[in-house]
C-alpha positions, 0 to 999 in steps of 0.5 A: 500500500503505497503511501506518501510520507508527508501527507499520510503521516503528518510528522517527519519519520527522521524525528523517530528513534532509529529502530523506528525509523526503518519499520516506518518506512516500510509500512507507510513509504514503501507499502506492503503489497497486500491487494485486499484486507479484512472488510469492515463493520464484521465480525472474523472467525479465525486467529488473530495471529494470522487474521490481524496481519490481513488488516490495512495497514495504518486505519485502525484508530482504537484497539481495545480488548481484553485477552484470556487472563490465564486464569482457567476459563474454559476458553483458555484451558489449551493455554501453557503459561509460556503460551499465554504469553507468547500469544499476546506477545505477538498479538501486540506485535502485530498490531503496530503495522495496523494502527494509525500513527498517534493512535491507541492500543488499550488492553484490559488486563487484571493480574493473575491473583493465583499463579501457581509458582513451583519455585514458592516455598511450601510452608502452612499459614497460622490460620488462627481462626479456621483450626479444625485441632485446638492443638497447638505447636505447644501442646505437641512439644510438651506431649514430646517432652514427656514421651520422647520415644513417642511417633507421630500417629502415638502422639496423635492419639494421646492428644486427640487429633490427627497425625497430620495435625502433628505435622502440621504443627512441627513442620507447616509442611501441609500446605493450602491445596497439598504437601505436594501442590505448588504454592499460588502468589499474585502474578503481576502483568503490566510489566510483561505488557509494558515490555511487549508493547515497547518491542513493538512499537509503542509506548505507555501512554496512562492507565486506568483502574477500572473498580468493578463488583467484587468477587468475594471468593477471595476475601477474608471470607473464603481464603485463608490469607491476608489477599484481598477482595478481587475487585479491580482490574486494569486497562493500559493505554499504549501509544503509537508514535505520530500526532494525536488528536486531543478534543475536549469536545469529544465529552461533556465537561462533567464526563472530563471532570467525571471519568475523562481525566480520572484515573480510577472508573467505576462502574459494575461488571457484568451481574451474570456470563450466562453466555461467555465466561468472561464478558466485560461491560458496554461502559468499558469499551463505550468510554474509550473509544468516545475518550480516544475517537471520532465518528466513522473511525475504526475500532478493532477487538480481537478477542471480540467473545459475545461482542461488546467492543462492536456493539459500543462502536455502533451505538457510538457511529464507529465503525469496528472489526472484531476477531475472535477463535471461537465459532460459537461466539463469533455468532453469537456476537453477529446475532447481538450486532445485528439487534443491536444495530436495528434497535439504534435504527429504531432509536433514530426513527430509520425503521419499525420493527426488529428482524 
């Protein structure tokens, strides 16, 4: 796709770091051949490491999506942690030819709050309130004091308990999930973005913190640590080098004041994933893509699910490209599209009734 630097990109290729310097002029100077790219305003069935290298160069203005988090969802499960990380490696990666120069790529992530590590010392938590033995380290070093020649299952006996108990007490070995399961810790994520997207191409441009329901699973409740209640989640913001549009006028004051220039959104999740596992409400994507473009633009999800991205570019007169792997989601995000898009014609007065 042969391209005209000055006209098309609005700023000089030679102001870039040099190692950006080059893939610029091969995406938007030399062109990259390519006769036809994936039509618009539909939703793709396939991978996004083969579909989104077939998408025009340099037309996207948004990318916003949310990956599969490695956290066991069904969709996921073929997932090694080493592929997990691979697969968004280059998913990022080739977003960088497809993007508009001064455009975004918005990734909502929530770090990995139980991440089995192999390498975590296997070692009991003293959970106070949740013994099921009122025997104490105490109790089984005076038993052991008094009858030295004593094994563990005797000095079970003599204190009513358990011989794990008595295990659990002198050693701690006896973890959450297993003597032998590995421990879980929190995995942090935004660093391993952060790194992908710089070898791609772009660069950290904010942050948000997106306060959802919380999901009392892992509270005090239910976990026997200090852990808390998983309620949060992320969204980065990375930028593509080139000139961005800033418009105030593209929200109200109150919407700047409210949640355009803060830091911290809320909002609720969604109350029941009847229909996919991990589905993330129209308030999220609505907000940055009204925040980051204009009408007519191009959004792109390529982990569309039951399709949520498409739907907020429609009601916002945005035009979008979904992926996504799975058959039975790509209809069902082609079904809510398109009732979707006949209610917003009704909305306008353009028709009558709902197909």
């Amino acid at each position: 796709m042969a391209m005209n630097e000055q006209s098309h990109l609005n700023f000089q290729i030679d102001r870039l770091p040099k190692e950006l310097q080059g893939t610029f002029r091969e995406l938007y100077v030399n062109g990259n051949g390519h006769k036809s790219y994936l039509p618009k305003n539909q939703i793709h069935q396939g991978d996004a490491r083969i579909l989104l290298s077939e998408i025009e160069p340099n037309s996207v203005a948004l990318s916003v999506w949310s990956p599969p988090y490695f956290v066991g969802k069904e969709y996921e499960t073929y997932l090694t942690f080493a592929d997990w990380q691979k697969l968004l490696e280059i998913v990022i990666a080739l977003h960088f030819p497809i993007v508009k120069p001064g455009g975004f790529l918005v990734i909502n992530i929530a770090d990995i709050l139980c991440f089995r590590d192999e390498a975590m010392p296997r070692i009991q938590a003293d959970a106070v309130n949740k013994k099921r033995s009122p025997v104490t380290r105490e109790d089984v070093l005076q038993a052991m004091a008094r009858y030295p020649t004593y094994n563990r299952y005797q000095l079970a006996k003599l204190l009513g308990c358990s011989e794990q108990t008595i295990d659990r007490r002198l050693h701690g070995n006896n973890i959450r999930g297993g003597k032998y399961e590995p421990q879980t810790r929190v995995k942090i994520v935004g660093g391993l973005l952060e790194e992908w997207a710089i070898k791609a191409g772009f660069y950290p441009y904010d942050r948000r913190v997106w306060i959802k329901d919380a999901a009392w699973e892992n509270s005090r409740w239910a976990s026997l640590s200090y852990r808390s209640v998983d309620e949060f989640e992320y969204l980065y913001f990375f930028w593509k080098p080139g000139i961005t549009k800033y418009d105030r006028g593209r929200l109200s004051p109150d919407e700047w004041r409210d949640w355009g220039s803060r830091g911290v959104w809320q909002f609720p999740s969604v109350r029941v994933n009847d229909d996919h596992e991990a589905k993330f409400p129209l308030e999220l994507p609505l907000r940055v893509i009204r925040l980051l473009t204009d009408p007519n633009e191009i959004v792109l999800d390529c982990f569309m699910g039951s399709g949520t991205t498409a739907i907020a570019a429609i009601q916002t007169n945005r035009q979008y490209i979904g992926i996504d792997l799975e058959e039975k989601y790509v209809t069902m995000a082609r079904a809510k599209i398109e009732t979707s898009t006949q209610m917003k014609l009704i909305a306008e007065g353009k028709t009558s009734y709902v197909t």
